[in-house]
N, C-alpha and C positions, 0 to 999 in steps of 0.2 A: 719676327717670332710671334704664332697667337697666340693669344690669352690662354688656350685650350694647352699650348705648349711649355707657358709657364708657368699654369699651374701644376703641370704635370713634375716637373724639376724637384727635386728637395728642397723643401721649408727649411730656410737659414732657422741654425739652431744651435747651440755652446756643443753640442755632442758632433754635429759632423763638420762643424768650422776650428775644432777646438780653442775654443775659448773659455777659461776659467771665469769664473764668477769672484769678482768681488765682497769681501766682506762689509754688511749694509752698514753703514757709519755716517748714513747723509738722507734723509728726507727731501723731496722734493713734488711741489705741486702746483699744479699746471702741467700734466706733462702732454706735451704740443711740438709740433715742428722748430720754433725757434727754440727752447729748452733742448732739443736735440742736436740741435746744427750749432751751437752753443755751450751752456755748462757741463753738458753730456761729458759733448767733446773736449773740450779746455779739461775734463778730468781725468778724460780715457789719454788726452796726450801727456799729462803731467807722467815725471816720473817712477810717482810714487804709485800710481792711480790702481794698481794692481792691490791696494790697500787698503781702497775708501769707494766702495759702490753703493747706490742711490737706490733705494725704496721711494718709486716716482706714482702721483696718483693723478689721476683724469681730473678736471673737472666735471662740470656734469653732463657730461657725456663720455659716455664707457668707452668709445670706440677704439680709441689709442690701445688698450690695455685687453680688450680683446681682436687687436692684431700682430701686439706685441707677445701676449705672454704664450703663444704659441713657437713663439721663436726664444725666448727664456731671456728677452728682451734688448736682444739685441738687435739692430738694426745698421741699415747702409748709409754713409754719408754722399753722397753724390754733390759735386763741388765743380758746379758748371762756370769754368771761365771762359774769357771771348776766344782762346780758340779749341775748347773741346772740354772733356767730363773727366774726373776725376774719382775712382771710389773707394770707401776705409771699412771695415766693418768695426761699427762701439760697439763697444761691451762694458761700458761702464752704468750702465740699469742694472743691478742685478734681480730687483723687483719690481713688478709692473700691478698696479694697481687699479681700480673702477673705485669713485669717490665712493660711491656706495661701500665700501671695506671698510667700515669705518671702525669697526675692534681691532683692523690692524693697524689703521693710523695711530690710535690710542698707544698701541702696544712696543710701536717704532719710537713715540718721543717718549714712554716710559723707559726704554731702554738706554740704560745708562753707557755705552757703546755708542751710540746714536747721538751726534752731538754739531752737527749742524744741519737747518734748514733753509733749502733755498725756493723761492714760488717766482714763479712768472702767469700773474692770476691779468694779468694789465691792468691800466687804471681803474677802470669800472670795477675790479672787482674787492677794493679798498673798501670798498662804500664808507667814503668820506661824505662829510656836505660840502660844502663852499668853502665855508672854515676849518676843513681838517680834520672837524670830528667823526667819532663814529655817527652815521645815521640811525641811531635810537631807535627813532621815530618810524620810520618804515616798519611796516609789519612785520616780512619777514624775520629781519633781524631782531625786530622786539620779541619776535615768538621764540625765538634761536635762545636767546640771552635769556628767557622765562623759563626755559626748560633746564639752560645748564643750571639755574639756578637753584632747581627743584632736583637735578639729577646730574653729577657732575659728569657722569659719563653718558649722557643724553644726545641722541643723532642729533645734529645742528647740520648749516647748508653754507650758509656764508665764512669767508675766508676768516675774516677777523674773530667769532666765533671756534669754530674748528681750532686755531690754534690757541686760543683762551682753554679751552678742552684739554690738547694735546699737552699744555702747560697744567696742568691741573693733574694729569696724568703722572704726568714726569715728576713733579713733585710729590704727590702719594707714593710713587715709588723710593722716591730718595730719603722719604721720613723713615723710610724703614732701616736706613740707615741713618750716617750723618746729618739729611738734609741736603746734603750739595750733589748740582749735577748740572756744571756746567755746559753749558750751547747757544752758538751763537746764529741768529736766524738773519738768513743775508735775499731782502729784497732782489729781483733782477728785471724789472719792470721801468717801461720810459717814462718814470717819473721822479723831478725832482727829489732830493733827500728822501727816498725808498725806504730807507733804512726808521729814519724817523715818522714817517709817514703812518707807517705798519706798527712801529711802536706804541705810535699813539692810537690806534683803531683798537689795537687788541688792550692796549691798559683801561682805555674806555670800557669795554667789554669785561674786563676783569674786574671794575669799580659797582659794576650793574649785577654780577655773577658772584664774585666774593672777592670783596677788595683787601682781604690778607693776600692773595695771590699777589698780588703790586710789591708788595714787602719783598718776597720771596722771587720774584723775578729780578729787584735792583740789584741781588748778589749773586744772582747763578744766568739770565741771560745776558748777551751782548746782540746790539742790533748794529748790524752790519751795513754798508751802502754798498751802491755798486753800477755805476754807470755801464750799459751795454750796447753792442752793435752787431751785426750780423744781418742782411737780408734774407732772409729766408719763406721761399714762396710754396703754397699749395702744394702737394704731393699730386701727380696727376701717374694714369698708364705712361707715358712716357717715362720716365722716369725707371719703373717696375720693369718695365722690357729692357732698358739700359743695363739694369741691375744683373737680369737673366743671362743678358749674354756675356757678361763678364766675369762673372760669377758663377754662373749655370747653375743658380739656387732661385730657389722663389722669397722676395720679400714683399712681403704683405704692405710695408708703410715704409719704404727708403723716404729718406729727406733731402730735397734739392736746396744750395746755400749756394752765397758767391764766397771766392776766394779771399776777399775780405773780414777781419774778425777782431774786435775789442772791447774788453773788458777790463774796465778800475774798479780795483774793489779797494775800499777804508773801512776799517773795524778790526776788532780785535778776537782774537780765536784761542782762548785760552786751553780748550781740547785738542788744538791742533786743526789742520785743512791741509789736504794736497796742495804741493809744491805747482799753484798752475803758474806764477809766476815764471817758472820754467819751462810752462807752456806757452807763454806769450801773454799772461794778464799780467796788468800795473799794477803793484801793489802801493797802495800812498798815503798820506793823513787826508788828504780833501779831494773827492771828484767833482765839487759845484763846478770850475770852470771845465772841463772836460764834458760835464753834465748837461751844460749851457750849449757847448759850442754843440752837442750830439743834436739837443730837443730842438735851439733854435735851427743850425744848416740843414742836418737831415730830415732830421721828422716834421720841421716846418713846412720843407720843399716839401715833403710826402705829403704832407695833408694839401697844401696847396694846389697838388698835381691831381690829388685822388681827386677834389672837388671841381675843379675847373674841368680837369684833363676829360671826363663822360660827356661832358656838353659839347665838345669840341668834338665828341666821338675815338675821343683814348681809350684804350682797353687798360695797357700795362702802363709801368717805370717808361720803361724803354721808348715807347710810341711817343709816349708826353714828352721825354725830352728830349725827342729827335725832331718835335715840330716847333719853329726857331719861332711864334708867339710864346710857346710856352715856355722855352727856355730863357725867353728873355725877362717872362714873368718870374722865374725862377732866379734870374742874376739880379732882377730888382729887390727881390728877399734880404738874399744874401747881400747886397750892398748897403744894407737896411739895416740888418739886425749881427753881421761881422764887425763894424767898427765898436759896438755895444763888450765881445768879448773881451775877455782878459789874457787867452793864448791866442799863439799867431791863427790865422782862418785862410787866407785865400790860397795856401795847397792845398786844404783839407777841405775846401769846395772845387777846386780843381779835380780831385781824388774822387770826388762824389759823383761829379760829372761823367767822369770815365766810370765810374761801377753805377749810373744809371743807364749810360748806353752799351751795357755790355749785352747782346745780343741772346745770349745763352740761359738770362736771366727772366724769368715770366713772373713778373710780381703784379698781383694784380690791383691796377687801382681802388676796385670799388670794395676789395679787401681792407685796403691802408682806411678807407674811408668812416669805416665801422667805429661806434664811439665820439662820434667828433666833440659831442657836449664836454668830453673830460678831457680831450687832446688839446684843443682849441686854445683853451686857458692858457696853457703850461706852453705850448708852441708856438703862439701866435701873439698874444696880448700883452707880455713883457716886454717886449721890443715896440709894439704900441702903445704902452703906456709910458713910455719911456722918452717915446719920440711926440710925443701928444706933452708933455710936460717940459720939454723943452721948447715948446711952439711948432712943431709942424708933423705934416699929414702927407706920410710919404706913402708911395703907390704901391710896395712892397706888403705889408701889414692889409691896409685895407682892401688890397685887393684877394688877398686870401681870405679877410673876412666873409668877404662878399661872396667869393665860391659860394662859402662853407653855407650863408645861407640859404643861396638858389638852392644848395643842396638839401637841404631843411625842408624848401618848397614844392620839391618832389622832379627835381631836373637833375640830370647825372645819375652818379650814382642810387642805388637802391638807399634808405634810412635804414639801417641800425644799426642802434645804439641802447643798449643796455639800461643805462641811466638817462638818459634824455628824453625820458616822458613829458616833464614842465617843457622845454625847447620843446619841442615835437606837437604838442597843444597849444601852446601860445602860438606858434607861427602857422597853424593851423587855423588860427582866426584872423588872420592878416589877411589885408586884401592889397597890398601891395607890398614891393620891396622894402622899401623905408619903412613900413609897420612891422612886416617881420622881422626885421634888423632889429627896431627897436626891443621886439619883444622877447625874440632869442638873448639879447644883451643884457637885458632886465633879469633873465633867471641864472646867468653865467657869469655875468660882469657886470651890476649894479651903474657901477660907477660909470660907466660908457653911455648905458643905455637916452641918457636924455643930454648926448654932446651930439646937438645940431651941424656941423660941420662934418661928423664924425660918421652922422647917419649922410650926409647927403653926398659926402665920399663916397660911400659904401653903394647907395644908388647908382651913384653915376657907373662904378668900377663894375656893376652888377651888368648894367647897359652893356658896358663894353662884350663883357664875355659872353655872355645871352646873343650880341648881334652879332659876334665873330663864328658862334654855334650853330647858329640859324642861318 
């Protein structure tokens, strides 16, 4: 079918698919293909989900929200397993947003109706420092935090911001009553304790803005965690043509996922939340080890693959772990940083295995790559520090360090990364591997940066892959 023919087809839309709209009861930001192939869906499958629909907003780029809101935000799930496509239509968005809306963001966590929020903004967009604070310091967000200060309903850009805002909001609203209005805002981002993480960014930002908000948050929000999984790759024309002929409607933005899907979530929801448990999330008091086993097998392997896998000439998931160097770099990971958990790991690397080599699946490495300064940390260097403190230096850890900096050095994948200006400058004046090591290390990992062994691993494993590339 061409492009000429599917655009010609009806634009998927709640009036000729019938689909009712949801009542908006949920905030959510970031709205991106994994939020879609994801909480979207775990809400549109709950049973209740016909009860609690999502006022979703862009980040800063509009484009989501003008492909969506012509479809009144619904969209296709397409769920490529190894032997052929699958497709759903969500309709759990009932509002699609451009960050730029910012009186209606206001206006959704004023609304005492509206009583959870979820973001998948990913790390970088915490802006944490090293230690978990807010970054102050940084312009932007000094300029952000000077303004609500001066105007509590004043445009801001940064996440931690914005919802210091939309709590200031919510609260002016509820003085006009009681006071109380309960919500509980639920991280879904691959980073450790999410939940807390966010907490503490935005309390910072409320201490800088007006720190009576603080008060006022310990009795009316709840910060929720929430470990996630889902593959979910680029939207391409393949995909939109699939849609058509199955469909014989035009979708502007379908989302391609694997059949693979999970979410724990811990915290407490005293407004209530769809039953997704009934859709297949774990509801539990703690996801650290679940948390652990996701960053170190999965997203470790991923970063490992994104950075190696270019030099070697990988494109995708797939390519990298069908070529048995890199798989075998991949099971040295895993043998590395599996005995370190607290739940069982070697089916759940097994499992991985199989939904890497699923064929149907196009994830593209030098996508996974993006960010490495804030992934790196949390994927990689706990199961190095770990194994560095019980005396040794296993090939797993350092040799993904080493990708990550060839990758730094401008080999592999394309740089960027949002927050990694200092990395990105410092290895920028290296004139060799071991100096860029050390100096990416110095701004990410103090403590690494001047263990002589540590660097001349990193060398050596650097060699390796640079002359298996070349």
């Amino acid at each position: 079918m061409s492009s000429e023919d599917i655009a010609a087809l009806p634009r998927l839309s709640r009036t000729t698919q019938g689909h009712g709209r949801a009542p908006v009861r949920m905030i959510h930001l970031g709205l991106g293909n994994f939020y879609r192939a994801h909480q979207a869906w775990y809400t549109d499958k709950a049973p209740d989900g016909a009860s609690w629909g999502y006022a979703a907003f862009t980040g800063r780029r509009p484009d989501m929200a003008e492909a969506l809101a012509p479809q009144d935000g619904l969209y296709t799930l397409v769920t490529k397993g190894p032997g052929g496509n699958t497709y759903q239509v969500i309709s759990s968005i009932s509002a699609v947003h451009a960050s730029s809306e910012y009186e209606a963001l206001l206006g959704y966590f004023a609304d005492p109706s509206v009583v959870i929020v979820t973001t998948t903004v990913t790390e970088a967009g915490y802006r944490r420092t090293a230690l978990g604070a807010l970054d102050a310091g940084a312009v932007d967000i000094a300029e952000d935090l000077a303004a609500l200060k001066a105007d509590p309903r004043a445009v801001v850009g940064c996440v931690p911001a914005r919802v210091c805002a939309g709590l200031m909001a919510r609260r002016a609203r509820a003085l006009q009553g009681d006071g109380k209005a309960p919500m509980t805002i639920l991280p879904c981002d691959n980073l450790p304790g999410n939940g807390e993480a966010l907490k503490r960014v935005v309390y910072d930002a409320a201490e800088v803005v007006d720190p009576s908000l603080a008060s006022w948050m310990d009795d009316n929000i709840h910060w929720a965690t929430s470990m996630v999984d889902r593959i979910t790759p680029a939207t391409t024309d393949v995909e939109r043509e699939g849609v058509a002929e199955w469909g014989s409607f035009y979708d502007a933005s379908p989302v391609p996922t694997e059949p693979f899907a999970e979410w724990v979530i811990a915290g407490s929801f005293p407004a209530g939340r769809p039953r997704w448990e009934d859709a297949g999330a774990t509801i539990c008091d703690d996801v650290e080890d679940f948390e652990q086993r996701k960053l170190w097998m999965l997203n470790g392997s991923h970063s490992l693959m994104a950075y190696a896998g270019p030099i070697l000439g990988k494109e995708t998931v797939e390519e990298a772990i069908k070529d048995p160097r890199i798989a075998g770099w991949v099971n040295d990971w895993w043998a590395v940083a599996g005995p370190h958990l607290n739940v069982p790991w070697q089916d759940y690397a097994a499992a991985l295995k199989e939904r890497f080599e699923n064929p149907n699946i196009r994830h593209l490495l030098a996508q996974i790559a993006h960010d490495g300064s804030q992934k790196i940390p949390v994927r990689i260097f706990p199961v190095l520090r770990m194994e560095l403190a019980a005396g040794r230096l296993p090939d797993g850890p350092v040799r993904a360090v080493a990708a990550w900096v060839l990758h730094l050095m401008g080999h592999g994948a394309p740089v960027v990364d949002a927050q990694g200006g200092a990395v990105i400058e410092a290895v920028a004046a290296a004139r060799t591997v071991r100096e860029a090591a050390s100096s990416a290390l110095f701004v990410v990992a103090a403590d690494l940066a001047d263990n002589h062994k540590l660097l001349d691993a990193i060398e050596a494993k650097a060699e390796e892959i640079w002359d298996i590339g070349t």
